[in-house]
PQR file of N, CA, C, O and H, with PARSE charges and radii, in Angstrom:
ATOM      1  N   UNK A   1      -6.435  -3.269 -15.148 -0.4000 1.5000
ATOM      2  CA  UNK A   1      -6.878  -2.425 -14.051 -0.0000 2.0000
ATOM      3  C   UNK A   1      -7.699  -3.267 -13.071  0.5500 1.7000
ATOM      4  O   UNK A   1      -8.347  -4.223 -13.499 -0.5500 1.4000
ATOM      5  N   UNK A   2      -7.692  -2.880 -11.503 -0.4000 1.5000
ATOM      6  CA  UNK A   2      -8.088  -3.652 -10.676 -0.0000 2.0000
ATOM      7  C   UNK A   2      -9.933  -3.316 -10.588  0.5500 1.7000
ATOM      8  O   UNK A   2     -10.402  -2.198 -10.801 -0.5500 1.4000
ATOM      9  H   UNK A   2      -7.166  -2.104 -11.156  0.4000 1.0000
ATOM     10  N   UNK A   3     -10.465  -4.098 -10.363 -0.4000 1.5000
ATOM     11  CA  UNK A   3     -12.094  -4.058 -10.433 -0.0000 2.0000
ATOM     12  C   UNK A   3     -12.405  -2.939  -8.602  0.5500 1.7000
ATOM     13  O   UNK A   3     -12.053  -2.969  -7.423 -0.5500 1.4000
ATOM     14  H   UNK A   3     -10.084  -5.006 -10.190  0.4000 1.0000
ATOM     15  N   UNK A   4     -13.011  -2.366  -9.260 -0.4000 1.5000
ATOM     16  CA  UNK A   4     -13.671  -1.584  -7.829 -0.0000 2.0000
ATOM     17  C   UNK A   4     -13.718  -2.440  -6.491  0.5500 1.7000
ATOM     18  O   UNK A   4     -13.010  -2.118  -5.537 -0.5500 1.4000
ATOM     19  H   UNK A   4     -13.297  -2.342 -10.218  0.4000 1.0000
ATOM     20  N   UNK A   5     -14.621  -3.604  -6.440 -0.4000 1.5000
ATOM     21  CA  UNK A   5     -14.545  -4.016  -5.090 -0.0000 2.0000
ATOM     22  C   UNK A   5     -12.912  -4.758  -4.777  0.5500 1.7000
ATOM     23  O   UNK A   5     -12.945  -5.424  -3.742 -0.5500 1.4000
ATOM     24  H   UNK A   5     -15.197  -3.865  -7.216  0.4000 1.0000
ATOM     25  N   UNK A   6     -11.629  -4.760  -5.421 -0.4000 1.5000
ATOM     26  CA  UNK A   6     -10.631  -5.352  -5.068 -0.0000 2.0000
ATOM     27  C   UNK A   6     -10.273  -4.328  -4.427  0.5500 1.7000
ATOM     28  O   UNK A   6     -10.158  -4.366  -3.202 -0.5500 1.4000
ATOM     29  H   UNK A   6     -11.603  -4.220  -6.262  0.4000 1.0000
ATOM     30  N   UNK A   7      -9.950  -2.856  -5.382 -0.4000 1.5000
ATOM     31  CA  UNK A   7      -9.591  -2.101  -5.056 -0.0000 2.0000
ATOM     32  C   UNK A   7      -9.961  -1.414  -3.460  0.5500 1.7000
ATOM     33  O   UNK A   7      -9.152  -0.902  -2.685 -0.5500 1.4000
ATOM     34  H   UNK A   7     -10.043  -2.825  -6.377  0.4000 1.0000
ATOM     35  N   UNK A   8     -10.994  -1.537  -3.326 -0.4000 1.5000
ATOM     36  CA  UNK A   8     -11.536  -1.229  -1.650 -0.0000 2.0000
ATOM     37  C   UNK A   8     -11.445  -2.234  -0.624  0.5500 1.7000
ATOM     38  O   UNK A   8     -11.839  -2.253   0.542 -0.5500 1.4000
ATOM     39  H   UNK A   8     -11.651  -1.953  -3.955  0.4000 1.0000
ATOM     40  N   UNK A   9     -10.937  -2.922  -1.217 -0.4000 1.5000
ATOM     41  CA  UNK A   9     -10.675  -4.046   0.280 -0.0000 2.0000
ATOM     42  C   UNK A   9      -9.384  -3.536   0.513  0.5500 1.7000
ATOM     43  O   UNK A   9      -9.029  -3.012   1.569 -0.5500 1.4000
ATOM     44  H   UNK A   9     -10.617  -2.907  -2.165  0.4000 1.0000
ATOM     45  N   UNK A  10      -8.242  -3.798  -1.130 -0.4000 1.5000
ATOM     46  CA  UNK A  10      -7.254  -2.690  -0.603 -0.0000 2.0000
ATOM     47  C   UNK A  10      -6.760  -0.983  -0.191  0.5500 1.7000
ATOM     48  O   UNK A  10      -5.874  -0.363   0.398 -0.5500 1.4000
ATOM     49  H   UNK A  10      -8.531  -4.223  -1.988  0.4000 1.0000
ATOM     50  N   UNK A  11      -7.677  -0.833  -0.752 -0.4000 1.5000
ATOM     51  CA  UNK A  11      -8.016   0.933   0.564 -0.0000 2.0000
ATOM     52  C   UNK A  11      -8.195   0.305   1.627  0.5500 1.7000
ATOM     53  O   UNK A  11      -7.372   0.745   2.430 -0.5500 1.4000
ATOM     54  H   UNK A  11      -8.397  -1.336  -1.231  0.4000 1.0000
ATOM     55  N   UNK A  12      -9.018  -0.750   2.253 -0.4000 1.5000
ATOM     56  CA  UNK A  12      -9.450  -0.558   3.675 -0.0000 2.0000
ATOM     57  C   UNK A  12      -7.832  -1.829   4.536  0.5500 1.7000
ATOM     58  O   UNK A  12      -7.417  -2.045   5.674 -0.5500 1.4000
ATOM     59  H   UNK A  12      -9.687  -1.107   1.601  0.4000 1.0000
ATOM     60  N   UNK A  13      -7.576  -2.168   3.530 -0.4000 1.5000
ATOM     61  CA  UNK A  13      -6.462  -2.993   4.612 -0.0000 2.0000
ATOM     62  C   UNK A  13      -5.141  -2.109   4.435  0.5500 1.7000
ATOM     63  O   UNK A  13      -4.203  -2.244   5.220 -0.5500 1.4000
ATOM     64  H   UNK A  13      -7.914  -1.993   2.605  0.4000 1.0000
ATOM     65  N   UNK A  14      -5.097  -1.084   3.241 -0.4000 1.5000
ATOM     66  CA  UNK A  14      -4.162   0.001   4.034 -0.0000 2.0000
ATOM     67  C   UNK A  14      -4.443   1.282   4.968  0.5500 1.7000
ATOM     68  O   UNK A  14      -3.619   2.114   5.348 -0.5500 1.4000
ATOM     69  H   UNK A  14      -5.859  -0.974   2.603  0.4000 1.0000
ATOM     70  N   UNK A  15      -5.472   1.237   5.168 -0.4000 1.5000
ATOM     71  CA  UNK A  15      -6.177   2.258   5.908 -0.0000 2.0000
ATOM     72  C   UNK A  15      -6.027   1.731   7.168  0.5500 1.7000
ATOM     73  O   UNK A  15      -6.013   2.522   8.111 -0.5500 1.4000
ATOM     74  H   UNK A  15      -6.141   0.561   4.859  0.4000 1.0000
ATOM     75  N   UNK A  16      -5.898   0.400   7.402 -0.4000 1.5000
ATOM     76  CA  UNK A  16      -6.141   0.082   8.552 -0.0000 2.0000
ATOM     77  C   UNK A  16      -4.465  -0.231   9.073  0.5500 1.7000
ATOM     78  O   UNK A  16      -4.062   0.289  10.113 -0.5500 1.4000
ATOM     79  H   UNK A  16      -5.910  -0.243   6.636  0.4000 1.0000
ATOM     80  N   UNK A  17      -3.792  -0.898   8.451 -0.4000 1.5000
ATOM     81  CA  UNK A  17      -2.068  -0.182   8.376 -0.0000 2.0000
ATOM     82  C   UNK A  17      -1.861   0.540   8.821  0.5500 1.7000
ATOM     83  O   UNK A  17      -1.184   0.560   9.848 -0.5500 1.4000
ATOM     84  H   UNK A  17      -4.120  -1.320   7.606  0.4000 1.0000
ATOM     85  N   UNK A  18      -2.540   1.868   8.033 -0.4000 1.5000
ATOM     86  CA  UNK A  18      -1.447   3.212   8.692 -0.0000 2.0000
ATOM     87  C   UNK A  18      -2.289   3.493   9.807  0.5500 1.7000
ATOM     88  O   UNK A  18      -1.828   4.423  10.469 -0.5500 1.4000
ATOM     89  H   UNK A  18      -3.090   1.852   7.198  0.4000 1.0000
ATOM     90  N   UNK A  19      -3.519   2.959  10.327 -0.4000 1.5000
ATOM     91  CA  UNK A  19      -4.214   3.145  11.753 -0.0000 2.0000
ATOM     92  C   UNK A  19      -3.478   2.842  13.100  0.5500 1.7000
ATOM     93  O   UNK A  19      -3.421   3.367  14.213 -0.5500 1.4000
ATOM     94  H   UNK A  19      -3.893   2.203   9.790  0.4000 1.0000
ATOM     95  N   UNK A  20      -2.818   1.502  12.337 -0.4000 1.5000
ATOM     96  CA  UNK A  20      -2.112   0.843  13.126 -0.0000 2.0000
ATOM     97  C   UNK A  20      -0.686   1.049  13.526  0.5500 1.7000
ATOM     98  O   UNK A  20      -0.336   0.766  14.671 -0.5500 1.4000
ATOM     99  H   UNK A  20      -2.864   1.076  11.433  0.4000 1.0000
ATOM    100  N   UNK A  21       0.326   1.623  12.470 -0.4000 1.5000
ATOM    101  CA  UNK A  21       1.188   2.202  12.146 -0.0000 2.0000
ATOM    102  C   UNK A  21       1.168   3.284  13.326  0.5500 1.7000
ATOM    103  O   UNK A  21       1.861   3.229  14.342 -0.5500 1.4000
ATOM    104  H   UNK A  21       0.041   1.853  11.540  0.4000 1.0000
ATOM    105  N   UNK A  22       0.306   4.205  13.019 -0.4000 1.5000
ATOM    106  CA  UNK A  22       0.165   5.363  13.628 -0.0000 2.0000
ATOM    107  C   UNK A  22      -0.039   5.031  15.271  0.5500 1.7000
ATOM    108  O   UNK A  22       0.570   5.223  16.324 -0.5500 1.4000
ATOM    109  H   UNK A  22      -0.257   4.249  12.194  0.4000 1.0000
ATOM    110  N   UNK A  23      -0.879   4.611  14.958 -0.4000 1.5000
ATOM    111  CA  UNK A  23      -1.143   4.134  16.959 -0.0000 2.0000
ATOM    112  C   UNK A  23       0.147   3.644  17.698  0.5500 1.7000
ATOM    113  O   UNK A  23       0.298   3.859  18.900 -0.5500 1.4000
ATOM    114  H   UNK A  23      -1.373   4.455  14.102  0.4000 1.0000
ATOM    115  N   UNK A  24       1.235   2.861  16.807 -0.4000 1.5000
ATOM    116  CA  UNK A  24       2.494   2.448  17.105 -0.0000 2.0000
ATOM    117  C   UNK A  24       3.624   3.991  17.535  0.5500 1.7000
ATOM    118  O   UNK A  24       4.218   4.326  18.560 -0.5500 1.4000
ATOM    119  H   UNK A  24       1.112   2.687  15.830  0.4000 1.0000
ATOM    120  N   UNK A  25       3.512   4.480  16.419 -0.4000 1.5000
ATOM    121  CA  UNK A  25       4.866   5.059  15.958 -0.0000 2.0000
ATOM    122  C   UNK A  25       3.891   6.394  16.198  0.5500 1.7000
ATOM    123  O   UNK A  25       3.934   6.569  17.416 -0.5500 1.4000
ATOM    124  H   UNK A  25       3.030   4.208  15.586  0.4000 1.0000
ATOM    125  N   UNK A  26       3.201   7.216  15.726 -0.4000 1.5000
ATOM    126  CA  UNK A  26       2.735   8.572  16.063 -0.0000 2.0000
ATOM    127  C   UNK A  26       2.326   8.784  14.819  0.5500 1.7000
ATOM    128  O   UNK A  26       2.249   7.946  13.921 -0.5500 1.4000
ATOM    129  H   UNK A  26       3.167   7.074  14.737  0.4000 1.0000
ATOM    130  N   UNK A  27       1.947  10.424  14.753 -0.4000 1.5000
ATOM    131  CA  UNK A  27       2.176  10.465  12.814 -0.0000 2.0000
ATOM    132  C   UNK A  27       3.553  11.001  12.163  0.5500 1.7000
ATOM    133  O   UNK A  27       3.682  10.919  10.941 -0.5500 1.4000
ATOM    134  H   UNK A  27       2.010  11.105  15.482  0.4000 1.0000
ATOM    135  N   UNK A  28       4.286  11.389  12.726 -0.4000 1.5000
ATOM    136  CA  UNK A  28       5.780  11.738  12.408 -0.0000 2.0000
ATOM    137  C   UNK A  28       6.758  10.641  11.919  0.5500 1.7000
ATOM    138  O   UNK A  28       7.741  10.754  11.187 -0.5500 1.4000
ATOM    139  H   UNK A  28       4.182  11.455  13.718  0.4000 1.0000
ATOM    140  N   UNK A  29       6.259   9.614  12.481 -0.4000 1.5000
ATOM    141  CA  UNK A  29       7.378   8.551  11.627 -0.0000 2.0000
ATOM    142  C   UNK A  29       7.225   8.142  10.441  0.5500 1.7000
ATOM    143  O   UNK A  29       6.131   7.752  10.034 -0.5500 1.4000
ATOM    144  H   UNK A  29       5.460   9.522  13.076  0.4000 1.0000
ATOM    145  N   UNK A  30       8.515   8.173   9.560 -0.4000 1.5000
ATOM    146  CA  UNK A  30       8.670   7.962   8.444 -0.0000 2.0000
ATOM    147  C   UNK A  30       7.922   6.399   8.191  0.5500 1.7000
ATOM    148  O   UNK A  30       8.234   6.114   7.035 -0.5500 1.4000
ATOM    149  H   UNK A  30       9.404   8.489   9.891  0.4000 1.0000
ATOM    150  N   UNK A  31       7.243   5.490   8.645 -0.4000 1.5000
ATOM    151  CA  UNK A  31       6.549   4.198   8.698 -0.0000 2.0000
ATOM    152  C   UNK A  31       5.046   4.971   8.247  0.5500 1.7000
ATOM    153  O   UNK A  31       4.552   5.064   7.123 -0.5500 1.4000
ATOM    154  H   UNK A  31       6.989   5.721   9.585  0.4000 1.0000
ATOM    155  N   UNK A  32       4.684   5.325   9.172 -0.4000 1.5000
ATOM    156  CA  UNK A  32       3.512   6.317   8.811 -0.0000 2.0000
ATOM    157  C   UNK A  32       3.197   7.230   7.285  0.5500 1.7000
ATOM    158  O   UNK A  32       2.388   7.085   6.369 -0.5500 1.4000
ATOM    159  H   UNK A  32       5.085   5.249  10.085  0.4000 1.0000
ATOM    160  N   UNK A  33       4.325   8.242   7.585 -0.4000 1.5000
ATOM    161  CA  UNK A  33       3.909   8.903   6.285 -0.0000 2.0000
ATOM    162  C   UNK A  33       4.613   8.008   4.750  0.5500 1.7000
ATOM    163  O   UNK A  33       4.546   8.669   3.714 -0.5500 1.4000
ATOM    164  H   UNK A  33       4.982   8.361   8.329  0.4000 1.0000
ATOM    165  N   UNK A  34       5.093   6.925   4.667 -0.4000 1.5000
ATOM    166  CA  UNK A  34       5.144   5.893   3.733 -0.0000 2.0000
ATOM    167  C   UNK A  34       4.248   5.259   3.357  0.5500 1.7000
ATOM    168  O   UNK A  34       4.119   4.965   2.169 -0.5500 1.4000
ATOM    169  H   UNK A  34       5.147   6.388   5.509  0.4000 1.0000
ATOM    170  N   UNK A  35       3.193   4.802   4.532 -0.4000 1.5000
ATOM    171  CA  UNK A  35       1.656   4.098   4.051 -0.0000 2.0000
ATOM    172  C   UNK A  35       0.862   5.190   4.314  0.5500 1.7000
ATOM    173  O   UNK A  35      -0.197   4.722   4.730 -0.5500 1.4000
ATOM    174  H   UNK A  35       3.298   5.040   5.498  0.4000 1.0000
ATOM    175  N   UNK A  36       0.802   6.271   4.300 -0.4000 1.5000
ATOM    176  CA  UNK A  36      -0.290   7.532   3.927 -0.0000 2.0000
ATOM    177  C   UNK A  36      -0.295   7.846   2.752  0.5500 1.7000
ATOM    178  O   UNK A  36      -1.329   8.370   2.338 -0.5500 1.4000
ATOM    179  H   UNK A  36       1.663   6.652   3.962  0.4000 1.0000
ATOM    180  N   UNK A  37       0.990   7.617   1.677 -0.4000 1.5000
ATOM    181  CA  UNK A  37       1.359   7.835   0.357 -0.0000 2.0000
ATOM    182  C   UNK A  37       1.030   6.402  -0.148  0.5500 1.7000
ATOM    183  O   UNK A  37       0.745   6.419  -1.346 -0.5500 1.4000
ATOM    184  H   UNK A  37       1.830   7.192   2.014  0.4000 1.0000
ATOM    185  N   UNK A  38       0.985   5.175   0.414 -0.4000 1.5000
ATOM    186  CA  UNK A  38       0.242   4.072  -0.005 -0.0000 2.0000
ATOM    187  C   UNK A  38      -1.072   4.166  -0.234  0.5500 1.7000
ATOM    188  O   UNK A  38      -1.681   3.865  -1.260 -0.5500 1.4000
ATOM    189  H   UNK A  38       1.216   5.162   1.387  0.4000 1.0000
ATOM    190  N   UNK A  39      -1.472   4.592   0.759 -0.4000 1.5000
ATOM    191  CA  UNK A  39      -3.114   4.763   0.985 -0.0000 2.0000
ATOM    192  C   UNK A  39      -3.428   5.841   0.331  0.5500 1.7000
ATOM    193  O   UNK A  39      -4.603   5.684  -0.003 -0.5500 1.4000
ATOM    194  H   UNK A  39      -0.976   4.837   1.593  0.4000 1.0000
ATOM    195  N   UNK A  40      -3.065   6.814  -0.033 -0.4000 1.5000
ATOM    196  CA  UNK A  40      -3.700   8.174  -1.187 -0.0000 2.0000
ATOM    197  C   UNK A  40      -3.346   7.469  -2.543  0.5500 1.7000
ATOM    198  O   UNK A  40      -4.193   7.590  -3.429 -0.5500 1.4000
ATOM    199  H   UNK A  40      -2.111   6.941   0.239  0.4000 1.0000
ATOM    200  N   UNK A  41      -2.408   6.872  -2.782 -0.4000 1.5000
ATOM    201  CA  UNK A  41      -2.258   6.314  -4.703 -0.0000 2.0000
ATOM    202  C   UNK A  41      -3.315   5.334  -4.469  0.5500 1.7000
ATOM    203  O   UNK A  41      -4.287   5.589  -5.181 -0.5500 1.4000
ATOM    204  H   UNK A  41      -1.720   6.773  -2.062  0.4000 1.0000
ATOM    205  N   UNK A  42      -3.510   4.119  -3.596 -0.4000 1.5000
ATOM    206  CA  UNK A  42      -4.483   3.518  -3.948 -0.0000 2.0000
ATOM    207  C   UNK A  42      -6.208   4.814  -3.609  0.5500 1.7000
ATOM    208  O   UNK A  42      -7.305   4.573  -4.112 -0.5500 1.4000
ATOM    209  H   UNK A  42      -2.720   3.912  -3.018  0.4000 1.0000
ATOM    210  N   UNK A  43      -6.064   5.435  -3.145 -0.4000 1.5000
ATOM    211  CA  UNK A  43      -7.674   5.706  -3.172 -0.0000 2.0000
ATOM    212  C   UNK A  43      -7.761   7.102  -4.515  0.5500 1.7000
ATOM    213  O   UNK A  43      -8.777   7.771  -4.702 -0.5500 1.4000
ATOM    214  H   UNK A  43      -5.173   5.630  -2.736  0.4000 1.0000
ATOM    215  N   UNK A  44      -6.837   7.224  -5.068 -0.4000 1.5000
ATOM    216  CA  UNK A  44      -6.305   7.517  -6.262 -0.0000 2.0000
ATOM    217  C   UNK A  44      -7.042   7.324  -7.289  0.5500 1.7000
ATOM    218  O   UNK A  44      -7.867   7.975  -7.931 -0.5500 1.4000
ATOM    219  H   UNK A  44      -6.011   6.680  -4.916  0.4000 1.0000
ATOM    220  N   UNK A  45      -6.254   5.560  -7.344 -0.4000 1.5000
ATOM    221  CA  UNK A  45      -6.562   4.658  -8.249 -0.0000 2.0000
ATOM    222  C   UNK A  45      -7.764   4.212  -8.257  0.5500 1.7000
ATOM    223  O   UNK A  45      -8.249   3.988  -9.366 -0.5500 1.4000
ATOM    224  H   UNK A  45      -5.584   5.032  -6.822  0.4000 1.0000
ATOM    225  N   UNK A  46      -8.534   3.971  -7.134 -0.4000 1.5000
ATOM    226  CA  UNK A  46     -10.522   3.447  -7.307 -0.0000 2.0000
ATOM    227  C   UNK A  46     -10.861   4.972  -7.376  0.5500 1.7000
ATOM    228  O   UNK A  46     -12.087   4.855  -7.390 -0.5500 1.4000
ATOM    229  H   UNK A  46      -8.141   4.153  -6.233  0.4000 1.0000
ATOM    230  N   UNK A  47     -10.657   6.227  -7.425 -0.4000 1.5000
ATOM    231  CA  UNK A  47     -11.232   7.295  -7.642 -0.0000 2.0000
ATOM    232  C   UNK A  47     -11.647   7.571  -9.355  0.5500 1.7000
ATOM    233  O   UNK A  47     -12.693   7.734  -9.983 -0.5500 1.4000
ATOM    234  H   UNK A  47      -9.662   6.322  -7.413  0.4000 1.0000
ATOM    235  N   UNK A  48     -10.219   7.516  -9.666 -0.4000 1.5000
ATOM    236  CA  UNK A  48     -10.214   6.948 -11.408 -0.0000 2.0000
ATOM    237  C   UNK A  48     -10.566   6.056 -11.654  0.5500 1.7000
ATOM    238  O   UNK A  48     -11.145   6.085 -12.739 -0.5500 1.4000
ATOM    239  H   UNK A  48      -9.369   7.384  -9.155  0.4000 1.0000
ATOM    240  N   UNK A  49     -10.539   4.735 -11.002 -0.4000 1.5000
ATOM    241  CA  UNK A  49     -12.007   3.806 -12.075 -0.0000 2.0000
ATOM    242  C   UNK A  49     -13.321   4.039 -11.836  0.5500 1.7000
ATOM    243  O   UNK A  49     -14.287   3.707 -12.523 -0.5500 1.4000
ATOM    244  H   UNK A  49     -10.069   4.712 -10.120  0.4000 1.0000
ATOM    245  N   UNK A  50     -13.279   4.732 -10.639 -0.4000 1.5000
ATOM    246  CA  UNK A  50     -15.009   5.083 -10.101 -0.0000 2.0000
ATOM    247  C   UNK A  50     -15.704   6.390 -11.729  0.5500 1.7000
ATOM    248  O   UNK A  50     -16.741   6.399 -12.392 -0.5500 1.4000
ATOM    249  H   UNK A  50     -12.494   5.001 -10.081  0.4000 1.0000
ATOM    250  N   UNK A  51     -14.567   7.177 -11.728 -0.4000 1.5000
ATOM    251  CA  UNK A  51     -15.026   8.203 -12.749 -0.0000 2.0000
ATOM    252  C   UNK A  51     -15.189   8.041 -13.735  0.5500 1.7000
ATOM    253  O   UNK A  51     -15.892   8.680 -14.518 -0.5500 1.4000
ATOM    254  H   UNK A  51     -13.724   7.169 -11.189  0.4000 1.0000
ATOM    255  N   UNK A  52     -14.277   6.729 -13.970 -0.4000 1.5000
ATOM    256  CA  UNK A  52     -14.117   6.157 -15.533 -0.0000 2.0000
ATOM    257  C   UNK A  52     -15.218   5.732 -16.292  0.5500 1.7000
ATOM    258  O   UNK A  52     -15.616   5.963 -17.434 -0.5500 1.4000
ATOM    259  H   UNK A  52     -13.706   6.210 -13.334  0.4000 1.0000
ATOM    260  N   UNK A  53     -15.821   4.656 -14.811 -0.4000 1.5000
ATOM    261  CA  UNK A  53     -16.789   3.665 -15.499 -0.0000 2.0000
ATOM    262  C   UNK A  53     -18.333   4.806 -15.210  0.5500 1.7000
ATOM    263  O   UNK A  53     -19.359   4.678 -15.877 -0.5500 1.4000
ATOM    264  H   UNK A  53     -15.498   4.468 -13.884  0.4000 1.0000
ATOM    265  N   UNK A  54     -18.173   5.781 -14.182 -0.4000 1.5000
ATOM    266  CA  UNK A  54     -19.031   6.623 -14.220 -0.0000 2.0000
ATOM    267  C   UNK A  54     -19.823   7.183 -15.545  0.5500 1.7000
ATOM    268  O   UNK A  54     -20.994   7.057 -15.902 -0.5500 1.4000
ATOM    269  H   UNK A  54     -17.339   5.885 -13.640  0.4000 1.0000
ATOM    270  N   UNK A  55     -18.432   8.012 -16.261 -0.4000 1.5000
ATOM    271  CA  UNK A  55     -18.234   8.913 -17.107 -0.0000 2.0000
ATOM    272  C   UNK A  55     -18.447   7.587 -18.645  0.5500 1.7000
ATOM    273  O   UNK A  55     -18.875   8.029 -19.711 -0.5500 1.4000
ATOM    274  H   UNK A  55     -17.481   8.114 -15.972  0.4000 1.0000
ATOM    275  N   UNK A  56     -18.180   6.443 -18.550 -0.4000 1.5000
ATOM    276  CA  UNK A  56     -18.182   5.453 -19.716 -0.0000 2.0000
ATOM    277  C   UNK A  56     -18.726   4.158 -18.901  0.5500 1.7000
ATOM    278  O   UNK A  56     -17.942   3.403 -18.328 -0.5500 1.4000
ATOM    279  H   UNK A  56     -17.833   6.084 -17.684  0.4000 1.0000
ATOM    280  N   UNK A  57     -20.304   3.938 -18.895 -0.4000 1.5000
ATOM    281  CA  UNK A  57     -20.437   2.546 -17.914 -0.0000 2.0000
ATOM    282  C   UNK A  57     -20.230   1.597 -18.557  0.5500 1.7000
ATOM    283  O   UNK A  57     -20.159   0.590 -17.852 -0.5500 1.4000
ATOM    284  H   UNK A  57     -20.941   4.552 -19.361  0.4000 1.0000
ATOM    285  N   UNK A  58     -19.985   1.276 -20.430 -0.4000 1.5000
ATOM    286  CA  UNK A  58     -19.280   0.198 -20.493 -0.0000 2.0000
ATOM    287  C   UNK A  58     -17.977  -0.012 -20.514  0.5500 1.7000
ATOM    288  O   UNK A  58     -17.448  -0.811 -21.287 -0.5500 1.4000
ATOM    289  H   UNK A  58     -20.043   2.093 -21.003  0.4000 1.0000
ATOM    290  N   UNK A  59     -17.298   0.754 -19.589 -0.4000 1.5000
ATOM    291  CA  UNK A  59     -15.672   0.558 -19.607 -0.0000 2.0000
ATOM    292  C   UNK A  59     -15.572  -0.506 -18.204  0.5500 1.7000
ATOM    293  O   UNK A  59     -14.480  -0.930 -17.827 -0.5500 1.4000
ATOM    294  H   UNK A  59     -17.728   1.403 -18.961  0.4000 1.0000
TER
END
């Protein structure tokens, strides 16, 4: 599993993708809603290690 601060650099460089994406194409294009489904599994995924190590801090 990826360590919290990896994981948020990659939230923020797909966040900034589909910013960019979007500013291109609108929000209707299929480019767009492909890295919006990128960007929700990864903020997903640091949501569940955030709770994990929350809920168990030596995990």
């Amino acid at each position: 599993m990826q360590t919290d601060n990896v994981l948020s650099h990659h939230v923020e460089a797909a966040r900034q993708k589909l910013h960019d994406l979007q500013n291109k194409y609108g929000f209707g294009h299929s480019s767009v809603l492909k890295q919006s489904m990128v960007l929700d599994e990864l903020i997903n995924q640091y949501q569940y290690t955030y709770y994990r190590r929350k809920k168990n801090p030596t995990v």
